[in-house]
C-alpha positions as CSV (number, residue, x, y, z in Angstrom):
1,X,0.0,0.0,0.0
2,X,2.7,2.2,0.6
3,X,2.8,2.6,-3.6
4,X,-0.7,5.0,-2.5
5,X,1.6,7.6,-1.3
6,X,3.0,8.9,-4.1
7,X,-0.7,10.0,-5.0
8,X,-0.4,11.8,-1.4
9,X,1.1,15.4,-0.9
10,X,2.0,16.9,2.4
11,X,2.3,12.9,3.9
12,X,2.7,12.5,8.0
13,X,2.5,8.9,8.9
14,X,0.9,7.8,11.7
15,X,2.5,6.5,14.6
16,X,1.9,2.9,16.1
17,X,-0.1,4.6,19.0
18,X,-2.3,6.3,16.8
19,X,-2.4,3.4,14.1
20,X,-3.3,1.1,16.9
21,X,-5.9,3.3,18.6
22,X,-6.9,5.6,15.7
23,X,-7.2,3.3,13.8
24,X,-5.0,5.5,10.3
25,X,-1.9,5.2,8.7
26,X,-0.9,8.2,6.5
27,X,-2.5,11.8,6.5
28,X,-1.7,14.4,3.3
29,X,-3.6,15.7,0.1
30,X,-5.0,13.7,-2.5
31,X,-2.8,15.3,-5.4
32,X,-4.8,17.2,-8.3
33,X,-8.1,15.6,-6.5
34,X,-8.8,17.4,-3.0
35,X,-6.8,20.5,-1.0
36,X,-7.7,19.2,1.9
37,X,-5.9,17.5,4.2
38,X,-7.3,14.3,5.1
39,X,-6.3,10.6,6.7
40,X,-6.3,7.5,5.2
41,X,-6.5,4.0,6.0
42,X,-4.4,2.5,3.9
43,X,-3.6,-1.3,5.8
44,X,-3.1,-4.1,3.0
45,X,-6.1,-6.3,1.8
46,X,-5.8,-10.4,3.3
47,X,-7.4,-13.0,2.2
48,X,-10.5,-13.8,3.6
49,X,-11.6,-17.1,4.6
50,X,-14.3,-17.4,1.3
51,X,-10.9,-17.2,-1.0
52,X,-11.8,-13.4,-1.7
53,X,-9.6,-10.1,-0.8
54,X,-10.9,-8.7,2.3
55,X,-10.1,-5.7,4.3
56,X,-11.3,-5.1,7.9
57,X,-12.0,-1.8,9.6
58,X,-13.1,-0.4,12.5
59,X,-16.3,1.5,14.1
60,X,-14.1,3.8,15.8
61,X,-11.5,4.9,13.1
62,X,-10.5,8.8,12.6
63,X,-9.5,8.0,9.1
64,X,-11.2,9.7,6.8
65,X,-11.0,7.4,3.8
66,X,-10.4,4.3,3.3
67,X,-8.0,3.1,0.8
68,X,-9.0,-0.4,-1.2
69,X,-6.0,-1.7,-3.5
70,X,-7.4,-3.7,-6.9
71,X,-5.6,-4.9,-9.5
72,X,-5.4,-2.0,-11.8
73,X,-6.8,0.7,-9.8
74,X,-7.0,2.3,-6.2
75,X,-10.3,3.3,-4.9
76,X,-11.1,5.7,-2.0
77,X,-14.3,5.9,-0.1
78,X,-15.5,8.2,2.5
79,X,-15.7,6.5,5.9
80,X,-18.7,8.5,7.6
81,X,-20.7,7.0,4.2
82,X,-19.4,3.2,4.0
83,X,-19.9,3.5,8.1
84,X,-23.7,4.9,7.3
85,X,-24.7,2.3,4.7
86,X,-23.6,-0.4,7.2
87,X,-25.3,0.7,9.7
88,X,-28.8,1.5,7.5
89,X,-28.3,-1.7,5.8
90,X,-26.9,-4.0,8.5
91,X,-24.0,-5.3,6.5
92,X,-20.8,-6.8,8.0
93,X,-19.4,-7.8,4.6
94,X,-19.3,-5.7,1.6
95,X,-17.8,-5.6,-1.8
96,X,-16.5,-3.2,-3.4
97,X,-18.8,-3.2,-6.9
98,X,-21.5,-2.7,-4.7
99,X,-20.1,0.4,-2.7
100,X,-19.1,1.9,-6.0
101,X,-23.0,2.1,-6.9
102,X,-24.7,2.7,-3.7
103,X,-22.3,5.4,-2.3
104,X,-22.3,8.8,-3.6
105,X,-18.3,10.0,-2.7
106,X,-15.8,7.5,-4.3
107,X,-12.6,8.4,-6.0
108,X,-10.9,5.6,-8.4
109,X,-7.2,6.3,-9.4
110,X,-5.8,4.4,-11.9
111,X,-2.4,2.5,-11.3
């Protein structure tokens, strides 16, 4: 994931306290996207136990968006919306495809 940051301006990384109880890893600018500065999750997908890429997070993050690695492209979502269409639709598992319809702030950056 650390291949995200060169999309990133103005980059202070997190430290273990804060990754551990903040639940972030990076903070900067999205370049020629945003001016804002902003913090993202950016922990590595795993492989979840169906055989599919998985990535966890947590109800009580201070990351602002949430970084998803695919293939050929990164994709950024707001976490105040993914955390509000989990809790209106009482997910616990969602894909990507789907939060790319239903959600309304999504960036995708192309590798």
């Amino acid at each position: 994931m650390k291949a995200f940051l060169k999309y990133l301006d103005q980059i202070t990384h997190a430290t273990e306290e804060q990754k551990e109880k903040e639940f972030w890893d990076v903070s900067g600018v999205l370049k020629d996207r945003l001016n804002e500065k902003l913090k993202f999750d950016i922990r590595p997908m795993f492989i979840h136990t169906t055989g599919e890429p998985a990535k966890r997070s947590n109800a009580k993050t201070k990351a602002d968006k949430l970084v998803i690695e695919e293939v050929d492209k990164w994709v950024v979502l707001d976490i105040k919306e993914v955390m509000g269409y989990i809790k209106e639709n009482k997910k616990t598992v969602l894909r990507v495809e789907d939060l790319l319809k239903e959600l309304e702030w999504n960036i995708i950056i192309p590798k």
